[in-house]
C-alpha positions in Angstrom: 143.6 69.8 36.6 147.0 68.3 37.2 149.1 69.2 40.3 152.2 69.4 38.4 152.5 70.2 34.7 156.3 70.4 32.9 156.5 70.7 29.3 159.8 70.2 27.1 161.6 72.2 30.0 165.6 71.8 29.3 168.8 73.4 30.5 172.4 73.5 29.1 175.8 74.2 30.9 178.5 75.3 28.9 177.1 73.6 25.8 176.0 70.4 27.2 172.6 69.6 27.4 172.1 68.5 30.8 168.3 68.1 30.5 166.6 68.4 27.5 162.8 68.3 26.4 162.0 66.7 29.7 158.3 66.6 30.1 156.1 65.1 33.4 152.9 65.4 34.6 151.6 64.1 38.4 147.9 64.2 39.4 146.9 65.2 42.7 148.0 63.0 45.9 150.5 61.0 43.4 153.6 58.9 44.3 155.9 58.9 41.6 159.7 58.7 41.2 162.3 59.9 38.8 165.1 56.9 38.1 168.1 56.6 36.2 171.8 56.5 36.3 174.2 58.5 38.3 174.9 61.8 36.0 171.3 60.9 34.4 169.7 64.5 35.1 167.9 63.7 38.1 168.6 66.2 40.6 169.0 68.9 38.0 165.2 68.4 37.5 164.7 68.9 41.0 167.2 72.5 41.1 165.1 73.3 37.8 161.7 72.1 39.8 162.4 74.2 43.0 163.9 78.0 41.1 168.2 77.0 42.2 168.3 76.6 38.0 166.0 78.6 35.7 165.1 76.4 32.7 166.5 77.5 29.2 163.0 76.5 27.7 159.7 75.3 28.3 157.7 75.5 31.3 156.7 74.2 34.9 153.2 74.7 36.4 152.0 74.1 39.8 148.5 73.7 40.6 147.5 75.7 37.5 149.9 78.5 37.9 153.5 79.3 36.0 156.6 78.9 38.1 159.1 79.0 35.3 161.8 81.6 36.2 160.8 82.4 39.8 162.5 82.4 42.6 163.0 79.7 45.4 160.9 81.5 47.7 158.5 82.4 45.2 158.3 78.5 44.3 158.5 77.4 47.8 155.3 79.7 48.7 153.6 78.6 45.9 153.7 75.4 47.5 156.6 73.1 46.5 159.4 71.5 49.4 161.8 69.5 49.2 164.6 67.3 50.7 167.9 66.6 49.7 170.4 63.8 49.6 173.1 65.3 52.1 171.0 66.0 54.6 170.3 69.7 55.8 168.6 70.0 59.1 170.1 73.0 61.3 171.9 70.7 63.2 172.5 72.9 66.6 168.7 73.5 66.6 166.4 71.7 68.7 164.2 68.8 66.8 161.2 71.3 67.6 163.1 74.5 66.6 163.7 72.4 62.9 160.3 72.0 62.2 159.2 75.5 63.2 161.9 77.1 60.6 159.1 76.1 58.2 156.8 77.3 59.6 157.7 81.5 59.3 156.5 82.0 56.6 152.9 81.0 57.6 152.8 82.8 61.3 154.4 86.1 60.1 155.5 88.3 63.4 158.0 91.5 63.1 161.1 92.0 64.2 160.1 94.8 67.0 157.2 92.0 67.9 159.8 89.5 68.6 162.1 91.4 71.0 159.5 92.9 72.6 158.1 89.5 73.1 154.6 91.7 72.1 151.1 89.5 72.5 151.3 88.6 68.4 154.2 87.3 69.0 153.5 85.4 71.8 150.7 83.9 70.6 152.4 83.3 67.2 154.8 81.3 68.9 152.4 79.1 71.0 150.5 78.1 67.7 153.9 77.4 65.9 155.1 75.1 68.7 151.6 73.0 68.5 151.9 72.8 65.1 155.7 71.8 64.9 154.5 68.8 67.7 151.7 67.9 65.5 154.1 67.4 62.5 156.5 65.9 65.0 154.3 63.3 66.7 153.1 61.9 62.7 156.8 61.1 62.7 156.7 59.8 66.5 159.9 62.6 67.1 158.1 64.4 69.6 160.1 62.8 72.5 163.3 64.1 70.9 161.6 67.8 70.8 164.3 69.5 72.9 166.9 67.2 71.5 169.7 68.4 69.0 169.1 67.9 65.4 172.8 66.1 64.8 172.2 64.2 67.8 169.3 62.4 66.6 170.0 58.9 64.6 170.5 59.2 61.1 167.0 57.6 60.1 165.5 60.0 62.4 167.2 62.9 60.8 165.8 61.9 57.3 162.4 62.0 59.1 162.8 65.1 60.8 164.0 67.1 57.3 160.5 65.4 55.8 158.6 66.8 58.7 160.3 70.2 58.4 159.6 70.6 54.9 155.8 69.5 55.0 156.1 72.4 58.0 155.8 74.8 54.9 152.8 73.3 53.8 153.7 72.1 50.7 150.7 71.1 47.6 154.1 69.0 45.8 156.7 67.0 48.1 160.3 66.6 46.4 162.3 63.6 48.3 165.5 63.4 46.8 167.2 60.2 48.1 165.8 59.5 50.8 166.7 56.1 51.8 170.1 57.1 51.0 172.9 55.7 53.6 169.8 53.7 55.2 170.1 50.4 56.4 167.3 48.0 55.4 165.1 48.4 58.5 165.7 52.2 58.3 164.2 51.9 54.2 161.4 49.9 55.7 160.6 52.7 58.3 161.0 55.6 55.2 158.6 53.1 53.0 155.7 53.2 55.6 156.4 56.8 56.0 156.6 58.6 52.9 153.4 56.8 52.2 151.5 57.9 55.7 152.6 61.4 54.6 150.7 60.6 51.0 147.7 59.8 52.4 147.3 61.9 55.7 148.4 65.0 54.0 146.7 64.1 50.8 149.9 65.3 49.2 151.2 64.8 46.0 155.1 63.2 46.0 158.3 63.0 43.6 161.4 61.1 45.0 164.4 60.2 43.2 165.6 56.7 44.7 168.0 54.1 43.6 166.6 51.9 45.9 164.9 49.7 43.9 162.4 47.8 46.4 161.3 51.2 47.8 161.3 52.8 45.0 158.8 49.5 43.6 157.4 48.9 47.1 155.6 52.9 47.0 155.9 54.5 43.8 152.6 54.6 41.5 154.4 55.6 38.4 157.8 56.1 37.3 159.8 57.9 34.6 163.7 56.9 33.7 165.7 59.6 32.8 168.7 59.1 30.7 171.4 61.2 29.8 169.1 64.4 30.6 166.0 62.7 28.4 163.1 60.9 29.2 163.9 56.7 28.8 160.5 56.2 29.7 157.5 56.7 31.5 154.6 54.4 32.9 153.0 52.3 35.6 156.0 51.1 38.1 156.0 47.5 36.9 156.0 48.5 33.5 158.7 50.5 33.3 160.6 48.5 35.4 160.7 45.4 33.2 160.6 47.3 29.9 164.3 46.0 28.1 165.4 50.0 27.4 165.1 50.6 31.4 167.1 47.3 32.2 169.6 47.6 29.8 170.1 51.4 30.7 169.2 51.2 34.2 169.2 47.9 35.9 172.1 46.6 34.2 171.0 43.4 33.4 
């Protein structure tokens, strides 16, 4: 079964077709990306992906199970994350207190627990902070644990929004941009990252990237979207010398 299923899913706003008939599928522990021009769709299949839009038609499946028209938090516990191109880290929290923001949902306390600072809670909270450091030292950020989030270097800050967001424990990871505003040793770092995260979390990964070397460098398959439709779909290489993608794409 495949991890992700989307069939002819497609979404209009105020007459325009901003994705239409877009289909994909990704097997389990897959690194793909989605390409294509600025104003191509890409994002918009992430906001469709995650519950932000709810597609006009067709449908998205997770693992075997329909997602189309629920909500974020019903999508997110179902078990997709993501990132996003601005990033959005709490920025006056602690590195430590970042990651453990994902983590709520799976060490459930209440309220009365909590300002009571009751023995669920307690324990609750020792097991969330050695899990946040675990998830912290894949990324080696656990020196910065008590640091501020805005005061970490930017490549560390597209790290630490990775980490917070595998924190949810997440069967699909959505990357969207992730080398963005990196400078080429910081795109180096994200390459050898993203794919450590592949293969020690066994997870299955989408990015959207216009870097082109990372996006060759790590990506098993890709598919170019155009003007909200599918270009093309295939093997990385493939796609990326096929004339249509250039000419569309690449620009040359």
């Amino acid at each position: 079964m495949a991890m992700l299923e989307v069939k002819n899913i497609g979404i209009s706003f105020g007459g325009l077709k901003a994705v239409d008939n877009f289909s994909l599928t990704l097997e389990e522990n897959e690194l793909s990306g989605l390409i294509g021009p600025n104003g191509a769709g890409k994002t918009t299949i992430f906001n469709l992906l995650t519950g932000v839009y709810r597609p006009d038609k067709g449908s998205i499946r997770l693992d075997g199970r329909e997602l189309t028209g629920k909500s974020i938090i019903e999508i997110n516990q179902a078990g997709i994350a993501r990132t996003f191109q601005n990033i959005r880290l709490f920025s006056n929290l602690s590195v430590l207190d970042n990651v453990k923001a994902g983590l709520h949902n799976h060490y459930p306390y209440t309220t009365l627990e909590g300002i009571l600072r009751l023995p669920r809670f307690r324990a609750q909270e020792k097991e969330m902070n050695r899990r946040a450091t675990e998830l912290l030292e894949v990324f080696h950020l656990e020196q910065f644990a008590d640091t501020r989030a805005k005061n970490l270097p930017y490549g560390s800050q597209r790290k630490l929004e990775i980490a917070r967001a595998l924190a949810t424990e997440p069967k699909l990871l959505l990357l969207d941009e992730p080398a963005a505003g990196m400078n080429p040793n910081e795109t180096a770092e994200l390459m050898e990252t993203i794919q450590l995260v592949q293969k020690r979390f066994h997870m299955t990964i989408l990015l959207i990237e216009h870097d082109m070397k990372l996006v060759s460098g790590i990506c098993e398959r890709l598919t170019v979207l155009n003007f909200g439709k599918v270009l093309k779909q295939g093997e990385t290489q493939e796609v990326l010398h096929d004339p249509e993608v250039v000419k569309a794409y690449l620009g040359e």
